[in-house]
BATOR-610000 format. One record per residue (C-alpha): residue in one letter; z, x, y. Coordinates in steps of 0.001 Angstrom, whole numbers, padded with zeros to 6 digits, always signed. Layout:
N
aZXY...
***
This chain:
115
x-035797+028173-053348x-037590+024849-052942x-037680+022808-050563x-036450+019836-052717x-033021+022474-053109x-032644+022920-049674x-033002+019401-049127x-030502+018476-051750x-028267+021601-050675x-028248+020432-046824x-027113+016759-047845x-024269+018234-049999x-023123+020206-047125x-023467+017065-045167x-023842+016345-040907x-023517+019616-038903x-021755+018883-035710x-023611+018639-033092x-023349+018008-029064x-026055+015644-027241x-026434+015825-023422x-028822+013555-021988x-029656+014152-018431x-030843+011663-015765x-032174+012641-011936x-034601+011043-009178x-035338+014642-008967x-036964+017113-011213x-036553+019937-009756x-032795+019273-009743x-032436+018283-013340x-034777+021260-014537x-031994+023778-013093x-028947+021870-013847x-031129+022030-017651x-031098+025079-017738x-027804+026036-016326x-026274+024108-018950x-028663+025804-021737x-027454+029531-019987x-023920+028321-020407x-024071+027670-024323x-026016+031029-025095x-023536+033215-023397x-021073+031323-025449x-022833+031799-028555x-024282+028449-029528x-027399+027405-031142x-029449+025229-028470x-032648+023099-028948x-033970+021712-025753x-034391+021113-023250x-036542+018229-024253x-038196+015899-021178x-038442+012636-022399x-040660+010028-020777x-039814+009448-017215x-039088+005828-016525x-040872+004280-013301x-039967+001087-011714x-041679-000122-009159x-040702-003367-006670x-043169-005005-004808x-041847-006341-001068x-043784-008624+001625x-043980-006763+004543x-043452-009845+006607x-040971-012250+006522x-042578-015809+007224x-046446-015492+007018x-049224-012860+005648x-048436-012877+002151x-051499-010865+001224x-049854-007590+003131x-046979-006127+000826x-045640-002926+000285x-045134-000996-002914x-042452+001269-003751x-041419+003127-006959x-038336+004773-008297x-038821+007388-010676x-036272+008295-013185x-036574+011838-014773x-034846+012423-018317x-034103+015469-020338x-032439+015617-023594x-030345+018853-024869x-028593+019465-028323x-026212+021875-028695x-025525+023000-032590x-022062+023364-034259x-020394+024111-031096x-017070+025780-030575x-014030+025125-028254x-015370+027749-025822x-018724+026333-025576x-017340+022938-024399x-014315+024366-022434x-017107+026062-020397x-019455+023124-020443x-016573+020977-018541x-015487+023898-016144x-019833+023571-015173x-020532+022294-011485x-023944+020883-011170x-025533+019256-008762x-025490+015597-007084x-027763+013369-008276x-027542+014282-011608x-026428+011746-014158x-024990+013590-017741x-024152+011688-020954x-022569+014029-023682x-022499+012713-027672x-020407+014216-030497
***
């Protein structure tokens, strides 16, 4: 088979159904095992998982006087950095998302889930 048929084949077949969790910490050690607690989970249900993917960590940083009335040329700098990790979760079945809601993970960690 070619790969213009498969093409062609996968179109007629149309979208698979897919789950997309993006994950958001301050920490990364944090988000790498609530990652891969939630990658665990979907195996031992018997999904087909891609990720974890990191995607670019977003810094922001803030610049502050650190006096109030005089000295402008002394200031502070502080950053925040925001850690991101992306997982996909193919054709999943009501037992991989029953378990995926019954999941504890940490504080701190920020999930988003797609259909």
């Amino acid at each position: 088979m070619t790969a213009k048929a498969k093409k062609k084949e996968a179109i007629k077949e149309g979208p698979k159904p897919k789950l997309r969790i993006r994950l958001r910490a301050y920490d990364y050690k944090v988000i790498d095992s609530s990652a891969r607690q939630i990658v665990d989970t979907a195996l031992r249900c018997g999904a087909e998982v891609l990720g974890p993917v990191p995607l670019p960590t977003e810094i922001r940083k803030y610049t502050v006087n650190r006096s109030s009335f005089v000295h402008k040329d002394a200031r502070e700098q502080f950053e925040m950095r925001v850690h991101k990790r992306l997982i996909d979760i193919l054709e999943p079945n009501q037992e991989v998302i029953e378990s995926l809601t019954n999941l504890t993970l940490p504080t701190g960690v920020d999930i988003e889930i797609k259909i």
